[in-house]
N, C-alpha and C positions, 0 to 999 in steps of 0.2 A: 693166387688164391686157389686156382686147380687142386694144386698140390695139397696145400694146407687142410681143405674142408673135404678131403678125396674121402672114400669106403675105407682107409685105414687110420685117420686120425678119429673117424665119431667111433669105430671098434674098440678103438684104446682107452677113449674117453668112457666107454657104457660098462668094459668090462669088469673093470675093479669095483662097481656103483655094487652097493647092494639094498635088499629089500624090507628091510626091518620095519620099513612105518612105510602106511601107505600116501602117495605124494596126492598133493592137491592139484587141482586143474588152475590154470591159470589166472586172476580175479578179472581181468581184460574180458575172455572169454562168459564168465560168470556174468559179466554185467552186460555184456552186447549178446548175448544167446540166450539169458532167463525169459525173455519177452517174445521168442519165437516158438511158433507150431511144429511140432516135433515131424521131423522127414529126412531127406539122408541124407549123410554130412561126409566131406571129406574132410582129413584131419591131414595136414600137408606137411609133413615132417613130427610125428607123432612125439618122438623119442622114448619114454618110459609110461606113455600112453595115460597121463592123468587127464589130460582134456579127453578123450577118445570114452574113457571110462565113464566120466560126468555124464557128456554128451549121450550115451549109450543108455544109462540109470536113466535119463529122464525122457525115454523113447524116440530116440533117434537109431537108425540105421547106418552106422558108421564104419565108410572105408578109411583106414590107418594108412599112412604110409611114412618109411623111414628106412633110409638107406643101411643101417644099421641092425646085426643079424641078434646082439647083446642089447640093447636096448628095448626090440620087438619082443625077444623074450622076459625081461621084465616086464614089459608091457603085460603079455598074457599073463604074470604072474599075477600083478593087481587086479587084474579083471575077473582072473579066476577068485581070488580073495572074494570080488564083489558078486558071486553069485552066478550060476547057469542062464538067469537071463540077461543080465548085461552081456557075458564070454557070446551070448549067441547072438548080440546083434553088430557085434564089429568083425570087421575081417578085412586081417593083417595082411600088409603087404611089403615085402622087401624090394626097393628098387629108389633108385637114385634120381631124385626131382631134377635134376639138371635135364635129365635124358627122358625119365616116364612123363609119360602123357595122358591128363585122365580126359574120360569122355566129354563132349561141349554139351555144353546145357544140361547137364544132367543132374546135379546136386543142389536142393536145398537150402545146405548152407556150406562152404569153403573157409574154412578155416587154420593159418599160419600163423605161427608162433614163433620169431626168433631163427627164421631159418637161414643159414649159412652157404647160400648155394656157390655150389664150386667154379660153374657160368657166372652168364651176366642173370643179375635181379630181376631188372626189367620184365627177360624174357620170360620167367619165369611165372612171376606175377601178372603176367599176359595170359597163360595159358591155364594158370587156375582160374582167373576172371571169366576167361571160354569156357571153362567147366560146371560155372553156374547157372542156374536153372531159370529162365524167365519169370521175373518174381522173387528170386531167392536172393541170399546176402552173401555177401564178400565180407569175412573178417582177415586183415591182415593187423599183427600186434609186431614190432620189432626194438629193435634198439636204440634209442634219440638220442642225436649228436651232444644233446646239453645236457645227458646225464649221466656218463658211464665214461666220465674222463679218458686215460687214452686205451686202455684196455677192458674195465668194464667191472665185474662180479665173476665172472664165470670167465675172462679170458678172452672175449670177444673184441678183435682191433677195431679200427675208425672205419677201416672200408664194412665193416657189415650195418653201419647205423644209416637211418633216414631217415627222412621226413614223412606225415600222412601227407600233406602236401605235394610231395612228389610220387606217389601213390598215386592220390587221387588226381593228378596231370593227365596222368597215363588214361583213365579210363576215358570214353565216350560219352560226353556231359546230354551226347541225343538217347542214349539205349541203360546211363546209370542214374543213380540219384545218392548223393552221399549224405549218410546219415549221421556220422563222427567223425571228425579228422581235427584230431588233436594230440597234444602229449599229457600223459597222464602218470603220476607217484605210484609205487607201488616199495612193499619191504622187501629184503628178501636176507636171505644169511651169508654172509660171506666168509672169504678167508680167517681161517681164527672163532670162527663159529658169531662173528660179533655181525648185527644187525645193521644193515644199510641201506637209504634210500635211494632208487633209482627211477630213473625216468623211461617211459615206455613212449614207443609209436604206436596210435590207434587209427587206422582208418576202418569204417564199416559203411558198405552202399550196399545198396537194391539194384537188382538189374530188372528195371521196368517190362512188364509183360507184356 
């Protein structure tokens, strides 16, 4: 999996995308962050930044990050679309979640989307859990085993799907509180432009203050 999800397979994948309609933020995201007080969010593999965008419009201060140097620039592009004061509350970052490490305890709210890390998951989703803030929430949304047959919508194999279940394992049931962990439907467009249902991982906890 190094190889496959490396700095040159998401370059290949962002460059050809282009910007015609502005992309929506994820409904996972939409439905587990409508209900929170706006404070600063990390946005953990951004891609063409519609979460990051959302997040931003409804006064959050958002760090983006995405390994991908065509994607980030999409990214600014929508956000530029949306206005000087959204562009001025996010700030872009290029660098590779396997390896960057953001600050512990520091954010609000942490927020992943589908991300493909080149390492192990685990560790990953260990170190953005460290990054949230006493009090604040952990969104992790990905790919579930029972709904994305053997490759998926978008091309994603079996080793990237899980469970919220095995998510929520990991955290510390003395220092979190889990608010969602479940799998939930969501539509999306697929090959051929024809409409498909698929199945999402939602875990959302609170890290008790």
């Amino acid at each position: 999996m190094t190889e496959e999800f490396g700095k040159d397979y998401w370059e290949q994948r962002y460059r050809g995308h282009t910007m015609a309609r502005i992309r929506q933020p994820n409904p996972q995201l939409v439905t587990e962050a409508a209900d929170l007080a706006p404070g600063t969010a990390l946005d953990a593999g951004c891609g063409e930044g519609a979460d990051a965008v959302w997040l931003a419009a409804r006064g959050w201060r958002v760090t983006a990050v995405d390994i991908s140097a065509a994607a980030l620039e999409h990214a600014r592009e929508q956000a530029a679309a949306s206005g000087a004061d959204v562009t001025g509350r996010i700030d872009w970052v290029e660098a590779d979640l396997t390896a960057w490490a953001p600050p512990e305890n520091h954010y609000d709210l942490v927020s992943t989307h589908y991300v493909h890390p080149a390492a192990s998951r685990e560790a990953l989703f260990g170190r953005l859990a460290e990054a949230v803030a006493p009090g604040g929430t952990l969104l992790v949304v990905g790919h579930h085993p029972s709904g994305h047959g053997t490759a998926g919508v978008h091309g994603a194999p079996r080793e990237v799907h899980f469970t919220a279940e095995e998510v929520a394992a990991a955290l510390d049931p003395d220092r979190w509180d889990v608010v969602a962990s479940e799998a939930r439907t969501r539509t999306a467009t697929g090959h051929g432009g024809q409409e498909v249902t698929l199945r999402d991982t939602v875990l959302r906890a609170r890290k008790r203050p």
